[in-house]
C-alpha positions as CSV (number, residue, x, y, z in Angstrom):
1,X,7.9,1.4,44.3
2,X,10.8,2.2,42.2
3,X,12.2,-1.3,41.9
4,X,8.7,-2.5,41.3
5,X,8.1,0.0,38.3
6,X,11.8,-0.9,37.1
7,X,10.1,-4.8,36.8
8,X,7.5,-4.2,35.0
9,X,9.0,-1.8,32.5
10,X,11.8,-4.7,31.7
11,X,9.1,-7.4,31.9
12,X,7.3,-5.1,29.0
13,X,10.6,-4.8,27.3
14,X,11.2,-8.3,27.0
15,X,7.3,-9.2,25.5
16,X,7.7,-6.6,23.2
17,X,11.1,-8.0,22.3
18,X,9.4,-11.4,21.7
19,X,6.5,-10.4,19.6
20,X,8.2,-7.6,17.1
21,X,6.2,-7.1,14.4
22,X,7.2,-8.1,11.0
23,X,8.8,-4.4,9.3
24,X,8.1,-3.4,6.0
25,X,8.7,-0.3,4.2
26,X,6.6,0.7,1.0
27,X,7.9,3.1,-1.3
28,X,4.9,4.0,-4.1
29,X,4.3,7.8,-6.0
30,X,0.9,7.7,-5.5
31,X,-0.2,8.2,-2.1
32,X,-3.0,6.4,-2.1
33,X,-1.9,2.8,-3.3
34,X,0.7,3.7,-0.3
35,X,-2.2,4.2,2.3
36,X,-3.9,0.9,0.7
37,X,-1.3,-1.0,1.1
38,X,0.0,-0.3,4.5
39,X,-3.7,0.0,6.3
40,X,-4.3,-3.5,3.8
41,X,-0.9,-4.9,5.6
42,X,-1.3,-3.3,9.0
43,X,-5.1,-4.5,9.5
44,X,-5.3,-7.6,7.6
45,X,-1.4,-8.8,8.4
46,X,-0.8,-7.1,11.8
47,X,2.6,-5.8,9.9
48,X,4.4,-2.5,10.8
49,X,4.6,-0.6,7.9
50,X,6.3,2.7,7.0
51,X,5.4,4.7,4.0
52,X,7.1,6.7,1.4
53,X,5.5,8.3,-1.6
54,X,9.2,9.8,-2.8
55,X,11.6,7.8,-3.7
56,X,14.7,10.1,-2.4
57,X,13.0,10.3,0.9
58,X,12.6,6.8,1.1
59,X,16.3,6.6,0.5
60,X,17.9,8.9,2.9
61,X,15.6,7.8,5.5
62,X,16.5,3.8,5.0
63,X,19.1,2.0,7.4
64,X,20.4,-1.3,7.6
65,X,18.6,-4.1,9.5
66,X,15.0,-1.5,10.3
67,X,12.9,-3.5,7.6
68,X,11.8,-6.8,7.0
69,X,10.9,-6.6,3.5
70,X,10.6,-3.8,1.2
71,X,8.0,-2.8,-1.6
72,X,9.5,-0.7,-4.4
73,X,6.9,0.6,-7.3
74,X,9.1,0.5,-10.7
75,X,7.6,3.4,-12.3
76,X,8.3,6.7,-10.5
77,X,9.5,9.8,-11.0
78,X,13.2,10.8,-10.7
79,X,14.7,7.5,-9.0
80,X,12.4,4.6,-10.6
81,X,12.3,1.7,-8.3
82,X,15.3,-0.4,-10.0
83,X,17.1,2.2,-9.4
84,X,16.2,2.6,-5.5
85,X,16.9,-0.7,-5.4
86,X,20.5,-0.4,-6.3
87,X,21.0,2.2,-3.6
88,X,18.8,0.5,-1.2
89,X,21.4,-3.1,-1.5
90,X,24.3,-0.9,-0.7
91,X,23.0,-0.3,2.1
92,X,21.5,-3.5,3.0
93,X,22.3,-6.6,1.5
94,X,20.4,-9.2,3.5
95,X,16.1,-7.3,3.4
96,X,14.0,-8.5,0.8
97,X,12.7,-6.7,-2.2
98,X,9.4,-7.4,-4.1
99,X,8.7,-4.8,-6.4
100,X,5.2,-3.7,-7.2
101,X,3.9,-3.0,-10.7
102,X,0.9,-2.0,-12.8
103,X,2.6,-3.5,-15.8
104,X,1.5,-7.0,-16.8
105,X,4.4,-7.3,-18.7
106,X,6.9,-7.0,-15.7
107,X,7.7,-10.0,-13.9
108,X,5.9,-12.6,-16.0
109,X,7.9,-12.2,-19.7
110,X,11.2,-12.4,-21.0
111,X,11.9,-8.3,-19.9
112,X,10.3,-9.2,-16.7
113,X,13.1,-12.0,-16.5
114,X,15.8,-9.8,-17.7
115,X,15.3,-7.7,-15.0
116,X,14.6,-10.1,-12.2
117,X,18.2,-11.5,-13.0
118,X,20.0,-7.7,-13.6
119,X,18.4,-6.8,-10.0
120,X,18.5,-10.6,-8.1
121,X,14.6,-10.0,-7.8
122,X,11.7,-12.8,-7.6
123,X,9.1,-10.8,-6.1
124,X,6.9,-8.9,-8.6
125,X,3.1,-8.0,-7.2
126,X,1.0,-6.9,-9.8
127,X,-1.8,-3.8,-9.5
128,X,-4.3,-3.7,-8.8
129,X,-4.2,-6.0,-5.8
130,X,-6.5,-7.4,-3.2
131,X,-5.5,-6.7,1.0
132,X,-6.0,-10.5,1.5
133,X,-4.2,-11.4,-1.6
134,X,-1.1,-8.8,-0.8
135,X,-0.7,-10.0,2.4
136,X,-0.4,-13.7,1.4
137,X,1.9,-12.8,-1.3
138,X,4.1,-11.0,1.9
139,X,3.9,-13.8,4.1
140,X,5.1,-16.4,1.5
141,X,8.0,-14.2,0.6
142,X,8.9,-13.5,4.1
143,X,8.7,-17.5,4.7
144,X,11.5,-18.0,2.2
């Protein structure tokens, strides 16, 4: 009975090695874009998805090689999200960013540019954004 259970629980070991779940983190001052997103990436793109809704926290809880892909908002309070970024790459170099912003400037002008170069970022999603749409915007980055 003991060897049998030992089996089975190294059988379920190895399927749940084979179909981990994509990580993500999301990392957003306002609580409820965080919920959207994660039951909108969860439910609609069977991702596993932490939240954070300060940045700090985000930070001291982060290790290298847990996430997938990260989403930092830009605009919040005490560490903005170029700035979590920084910390986040010293960390680890290899996840990728995207950040999100409510900003239409961001990401599609010549500051959006500037920044995408000072940070080594191509991922901007724009606010407001549909489930459907956020999790196709995930998958193609994750594809690259």
């Amino acid at each position: 009975m003991k060897g049998q259970k030992q089996r089975v629980r190294q059988q379920q070991e190895i399927i749940s090695t084979r179909i981990k779940r994509t990580k993500i983190l999301v990392v957003d001052d306002e609580p409820d874009i965080a919920l959207t997103f994660k039951l909108a990436l969860e439910n609609d793109g069977g991702f596993d998805v932490d939240t954070f809704y300060q940045p700090y926290l985000a930070l001291t809880s982060f290790e290298a090689g847990v996430y997938d892909i990260v989403l930092l908002d830009i605009n919040m309070p005490i560490l903005n999200g170029f700035q979590l970024y920084a910390e986040l790459r010293k960390i680890d170099d290899k996840v990728e960013i995207c950040f999100i912003t409510a900003s239409v400037d961001v990401g599609s002008s010549n500051l959006g540019i500037e920044i995408s170069q000072s940070v080594n970022a191509e991922c901007f999603i724009h606010k407001p954004i549909g489930s459907h749409e956020l999790v196709r915007r995930i998958k193609v980055e994750l594809s690259n």
